[in-house]
ROMI-919595 format. One record per residue: residue in one letter; x, y, z of N, C-alpha, C, O, CB in turn. Coordinates in steps of 0.2 Angstrom, whole numbers, m for minus. Glycine has a CB too. Layout:
ROMI-919595
{node A,{X,Y,Z},{X,Y,Z},{X,Y,Z},{X,Y,Z},{X,Y,Z}}
...
END
This chain:
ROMI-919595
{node X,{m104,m156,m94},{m105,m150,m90},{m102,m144,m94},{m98,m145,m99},{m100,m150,m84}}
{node X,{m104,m136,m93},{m104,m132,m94},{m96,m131,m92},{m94,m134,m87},{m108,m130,m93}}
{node X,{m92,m126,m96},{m87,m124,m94},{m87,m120,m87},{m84,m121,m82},{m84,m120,m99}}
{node X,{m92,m117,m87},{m94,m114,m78},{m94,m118,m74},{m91,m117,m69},{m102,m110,m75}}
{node X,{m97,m123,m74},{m103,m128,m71},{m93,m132,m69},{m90,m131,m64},{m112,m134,m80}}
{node X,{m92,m134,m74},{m83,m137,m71},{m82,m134,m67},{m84,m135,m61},{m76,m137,m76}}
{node X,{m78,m128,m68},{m74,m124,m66},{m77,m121,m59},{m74,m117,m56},{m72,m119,m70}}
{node X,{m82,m123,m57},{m88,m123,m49},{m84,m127,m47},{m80,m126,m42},{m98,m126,m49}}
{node X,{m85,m134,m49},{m85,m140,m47},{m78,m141,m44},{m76,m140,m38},{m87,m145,m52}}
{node X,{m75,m141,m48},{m65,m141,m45},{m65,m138,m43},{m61,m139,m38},{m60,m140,m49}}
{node X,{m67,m131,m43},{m64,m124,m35},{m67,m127,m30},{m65,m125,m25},{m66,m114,m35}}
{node X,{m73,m131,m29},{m76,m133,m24},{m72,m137,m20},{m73,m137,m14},{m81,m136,m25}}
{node X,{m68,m143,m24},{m66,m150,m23},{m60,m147,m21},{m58,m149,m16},{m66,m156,m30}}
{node X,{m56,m143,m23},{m49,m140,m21},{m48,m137,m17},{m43,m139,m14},{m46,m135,m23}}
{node X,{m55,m131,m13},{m56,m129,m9},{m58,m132,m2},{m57,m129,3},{m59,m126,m11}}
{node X,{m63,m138,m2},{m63,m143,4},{m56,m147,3},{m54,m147,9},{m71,m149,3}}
{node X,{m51,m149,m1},{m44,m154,1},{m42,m148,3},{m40,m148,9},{m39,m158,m5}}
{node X,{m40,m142,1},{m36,m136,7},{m38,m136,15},{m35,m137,20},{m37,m127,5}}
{node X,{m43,m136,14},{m47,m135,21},{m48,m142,25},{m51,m141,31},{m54,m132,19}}
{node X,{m47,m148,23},{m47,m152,27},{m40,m153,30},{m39,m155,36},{m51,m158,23}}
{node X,{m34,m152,24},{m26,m154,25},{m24,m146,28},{m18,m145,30},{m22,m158,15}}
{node X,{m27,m140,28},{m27,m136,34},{m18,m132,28},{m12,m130,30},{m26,m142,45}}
{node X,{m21,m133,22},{m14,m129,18},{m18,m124,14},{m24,m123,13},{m10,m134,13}}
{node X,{m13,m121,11},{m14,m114,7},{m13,m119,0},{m9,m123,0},{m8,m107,9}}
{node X,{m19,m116,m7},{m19,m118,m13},{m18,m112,m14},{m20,m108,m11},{m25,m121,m16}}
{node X,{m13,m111,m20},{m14,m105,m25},{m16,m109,m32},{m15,m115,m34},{m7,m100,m26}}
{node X,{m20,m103,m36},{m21,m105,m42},{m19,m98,m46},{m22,m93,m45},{m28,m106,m42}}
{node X,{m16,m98,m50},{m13,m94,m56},{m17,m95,m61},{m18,m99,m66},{m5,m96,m58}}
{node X,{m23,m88,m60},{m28,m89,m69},{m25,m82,m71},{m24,m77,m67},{m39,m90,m69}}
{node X,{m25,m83,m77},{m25,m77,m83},{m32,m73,m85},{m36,m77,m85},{m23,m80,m90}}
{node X,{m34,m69,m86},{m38,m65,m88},{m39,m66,m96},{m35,m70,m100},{m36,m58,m86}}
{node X,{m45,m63,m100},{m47,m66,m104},{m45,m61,m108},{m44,m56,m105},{m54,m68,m104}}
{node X,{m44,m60,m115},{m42,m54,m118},{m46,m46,m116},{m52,m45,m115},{m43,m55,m126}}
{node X,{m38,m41,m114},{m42,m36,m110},{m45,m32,m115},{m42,m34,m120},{m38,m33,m104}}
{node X,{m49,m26,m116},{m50,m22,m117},{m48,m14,m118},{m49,m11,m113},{m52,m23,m116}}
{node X,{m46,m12,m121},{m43,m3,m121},{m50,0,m116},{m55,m2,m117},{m41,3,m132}}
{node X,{m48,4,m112},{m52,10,m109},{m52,15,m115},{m49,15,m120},{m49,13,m101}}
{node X,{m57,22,m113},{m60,26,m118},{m50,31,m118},{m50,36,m122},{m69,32,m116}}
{node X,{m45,30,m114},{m41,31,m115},{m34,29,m118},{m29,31,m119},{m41,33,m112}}
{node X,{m37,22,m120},{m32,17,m125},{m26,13,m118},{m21,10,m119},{m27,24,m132}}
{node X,{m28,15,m115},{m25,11,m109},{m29,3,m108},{m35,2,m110},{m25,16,m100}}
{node X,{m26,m1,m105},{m30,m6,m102},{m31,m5,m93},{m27,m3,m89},{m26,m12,m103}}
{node X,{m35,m7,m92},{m37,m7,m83},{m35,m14,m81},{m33,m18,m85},{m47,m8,m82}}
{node X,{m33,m13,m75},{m30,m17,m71},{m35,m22,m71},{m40,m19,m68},{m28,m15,m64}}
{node X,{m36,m30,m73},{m39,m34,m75},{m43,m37,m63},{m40,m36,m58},{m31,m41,m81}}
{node X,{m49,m39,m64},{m54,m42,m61},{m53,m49,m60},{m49,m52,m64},{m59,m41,m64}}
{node X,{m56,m52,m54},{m57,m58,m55},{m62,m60,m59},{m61,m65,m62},{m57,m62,m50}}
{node X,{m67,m58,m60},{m72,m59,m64},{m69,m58,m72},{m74,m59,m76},{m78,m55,m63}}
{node X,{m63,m57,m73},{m62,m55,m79},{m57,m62,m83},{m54,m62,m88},{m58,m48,m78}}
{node X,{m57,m68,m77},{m52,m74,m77},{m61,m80,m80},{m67,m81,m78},{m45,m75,m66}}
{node X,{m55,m82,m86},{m59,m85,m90},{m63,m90,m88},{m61,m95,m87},{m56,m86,m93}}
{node X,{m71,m90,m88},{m73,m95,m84},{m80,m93,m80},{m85,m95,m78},{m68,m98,m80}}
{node X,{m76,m86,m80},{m85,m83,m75},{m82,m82,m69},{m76,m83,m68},{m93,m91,m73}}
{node X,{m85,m79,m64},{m88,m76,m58},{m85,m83,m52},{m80,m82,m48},{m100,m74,m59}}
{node X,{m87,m91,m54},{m84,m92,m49},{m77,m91,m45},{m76,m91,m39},{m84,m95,m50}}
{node X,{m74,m90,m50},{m65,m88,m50},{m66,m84,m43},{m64,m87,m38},{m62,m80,m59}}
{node X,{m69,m77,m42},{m69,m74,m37},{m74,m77,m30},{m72,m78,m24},{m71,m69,m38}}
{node X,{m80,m78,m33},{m85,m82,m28},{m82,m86,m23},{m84,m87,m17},{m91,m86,m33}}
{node X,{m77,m89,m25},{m76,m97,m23},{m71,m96,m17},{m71,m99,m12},{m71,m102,m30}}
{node X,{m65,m90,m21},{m58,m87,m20},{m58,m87,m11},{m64,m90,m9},{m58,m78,m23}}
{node X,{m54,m86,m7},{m53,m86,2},{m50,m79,m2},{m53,m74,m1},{m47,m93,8}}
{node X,{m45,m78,m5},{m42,m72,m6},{m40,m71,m14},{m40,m76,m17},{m36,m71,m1}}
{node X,{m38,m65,m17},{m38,m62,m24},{m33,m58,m24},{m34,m52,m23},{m43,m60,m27}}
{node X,{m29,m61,m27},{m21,m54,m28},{m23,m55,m36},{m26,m59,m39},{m10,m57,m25}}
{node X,{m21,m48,m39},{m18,m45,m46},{m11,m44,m45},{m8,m42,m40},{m21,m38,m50}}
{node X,{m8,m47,m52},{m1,m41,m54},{m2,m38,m59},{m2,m42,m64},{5,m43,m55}}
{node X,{m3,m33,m59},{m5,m28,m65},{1,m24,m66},{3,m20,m62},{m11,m22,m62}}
{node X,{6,m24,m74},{10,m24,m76},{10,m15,m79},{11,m17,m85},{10,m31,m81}}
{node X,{10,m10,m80},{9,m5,m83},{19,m3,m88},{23,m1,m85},{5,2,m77}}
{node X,{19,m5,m94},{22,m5,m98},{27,2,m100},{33,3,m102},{18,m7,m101}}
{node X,{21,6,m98},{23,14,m100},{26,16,m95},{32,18,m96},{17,18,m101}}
{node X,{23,16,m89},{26,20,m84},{34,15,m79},{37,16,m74},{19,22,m80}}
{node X,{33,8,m83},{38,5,m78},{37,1,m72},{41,m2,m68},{40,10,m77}}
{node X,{29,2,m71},{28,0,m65},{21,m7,m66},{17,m10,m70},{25,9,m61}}
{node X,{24,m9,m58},{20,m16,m56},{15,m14,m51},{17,m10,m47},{25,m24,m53}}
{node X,{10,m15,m52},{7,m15,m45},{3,m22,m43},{0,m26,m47},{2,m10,m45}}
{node X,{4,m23,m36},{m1,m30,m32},{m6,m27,m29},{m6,m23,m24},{4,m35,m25}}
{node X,{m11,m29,m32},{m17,m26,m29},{m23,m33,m28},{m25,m37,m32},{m21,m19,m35}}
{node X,{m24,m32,m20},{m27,m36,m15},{m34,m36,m18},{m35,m30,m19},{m28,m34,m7}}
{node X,{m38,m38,m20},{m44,m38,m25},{m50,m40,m19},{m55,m36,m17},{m42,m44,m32}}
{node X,{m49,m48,m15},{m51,m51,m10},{m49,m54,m4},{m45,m58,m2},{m52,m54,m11}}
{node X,{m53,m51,m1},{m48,m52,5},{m56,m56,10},{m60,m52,12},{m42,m42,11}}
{node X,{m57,m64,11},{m63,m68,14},{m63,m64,22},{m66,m60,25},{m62,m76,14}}
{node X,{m56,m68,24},{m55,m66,33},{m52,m60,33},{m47,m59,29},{m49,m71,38}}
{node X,{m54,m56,38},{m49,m51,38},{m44,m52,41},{m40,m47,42},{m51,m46,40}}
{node X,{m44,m58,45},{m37,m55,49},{m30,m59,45},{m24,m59,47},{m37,m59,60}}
{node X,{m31,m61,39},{m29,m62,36},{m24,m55,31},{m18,m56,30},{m33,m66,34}}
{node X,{m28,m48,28},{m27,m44,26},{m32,m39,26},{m36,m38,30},{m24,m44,22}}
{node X,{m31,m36,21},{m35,m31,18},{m34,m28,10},{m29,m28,7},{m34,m25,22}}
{node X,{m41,m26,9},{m41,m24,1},{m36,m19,2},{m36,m17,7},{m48,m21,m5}}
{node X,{m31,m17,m5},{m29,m13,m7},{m23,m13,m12},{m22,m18,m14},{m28,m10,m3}}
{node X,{m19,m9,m13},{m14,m11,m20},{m6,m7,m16},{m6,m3,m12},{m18,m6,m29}}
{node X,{m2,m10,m18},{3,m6,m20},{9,m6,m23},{12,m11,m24},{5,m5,m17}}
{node X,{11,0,m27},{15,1,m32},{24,m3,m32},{28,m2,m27},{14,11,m33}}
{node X,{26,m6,m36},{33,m8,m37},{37,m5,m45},{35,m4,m51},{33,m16,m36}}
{node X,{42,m4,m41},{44,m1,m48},{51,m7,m50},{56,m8,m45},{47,10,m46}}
{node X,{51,m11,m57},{57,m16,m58},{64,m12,m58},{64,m7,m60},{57,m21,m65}}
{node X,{69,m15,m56},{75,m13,m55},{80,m15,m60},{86,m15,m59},{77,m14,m49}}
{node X,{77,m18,m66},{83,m24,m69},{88,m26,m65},{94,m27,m68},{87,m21,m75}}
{node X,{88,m27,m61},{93,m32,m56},{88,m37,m55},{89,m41,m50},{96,m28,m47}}
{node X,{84,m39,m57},{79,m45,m55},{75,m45,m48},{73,m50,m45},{83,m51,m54}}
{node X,{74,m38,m46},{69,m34,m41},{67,m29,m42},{69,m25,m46},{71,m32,m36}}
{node X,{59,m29,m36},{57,m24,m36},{58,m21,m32},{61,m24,m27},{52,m23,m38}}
{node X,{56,m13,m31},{56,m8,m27},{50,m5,m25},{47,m5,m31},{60,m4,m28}}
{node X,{47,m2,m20},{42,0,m17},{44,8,m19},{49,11,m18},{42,m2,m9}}
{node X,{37,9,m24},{37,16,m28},{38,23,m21},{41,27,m20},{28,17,m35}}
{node X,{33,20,m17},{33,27,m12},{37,30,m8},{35,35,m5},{29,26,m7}}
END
C-alpha cells in the first residue's frame, strides 16, 4: 500500500472502533515542513498540511490547531473542523503563555 492508501485504511479502522465503543479518539499529527509566506512568517498549518494527504481531514469528526506564533508570544486554538455542529463551531482563539505554566485568554 501506498502511504495514502494506509493512512485511509487505519483512520477508517479507528474511526468504526470509536464509533462502535461510543468513545472519543484523538490523534496528534504534525504537519509537514511549513513554508515562510511572501512575509517571512509561517501560516497557521492545515489539516491537509499533516503528512500523508487530505485524508487527515476527510476522515476527521473534528480538527483543532495549535498554532504557536513565537514573535508575538502568542498561542492560538483554531477549530479548523467541526462534522456535527452541535458539537461546536469553526473558529480560533487567541491565548497568551504566562510562564506560570498557563495560558490566558488575549481578549
Amino acid at each position: 500500500l501506498s502511504e495514502t492508501q494506509y493512512i485511509s485504511q487505519e483512520l477508517t479502522k479507528i474511526r468504526r472502533f470509536a464509533r462502535a465503543n461510543g468513545i472519543h479518539v484523538w490523534i496528534v499529527a504534525h504537519p509537514t515542513k511549513l513554508m515562510k509566506n511572501s512575509s517571512g512568517q509561517y501560516d497557521p498549518p492545515t489539516m491537509y498540511d499533516i503528512s500523508g494527504g487530505a485524508h487527515w481531514r476527510n476522515k476527521a469528526d473534528n480538527g483543532i490547531c495549535v498554532y504557536r506564533d513565537f514573535e508575538n508570544n502568542q498561542t492560538e486554538i483554531i477549530i479548523q473542523k467541526i462534522r456535527f455542529k452541535e458539537i461546536g463551531k469553526i473558529g480560533s482563539v487567541p491565548l497568551r503563555y504566562t510562564y506560570t505554566g498557563r495560558y490566558k485568554d488575549v481578549g
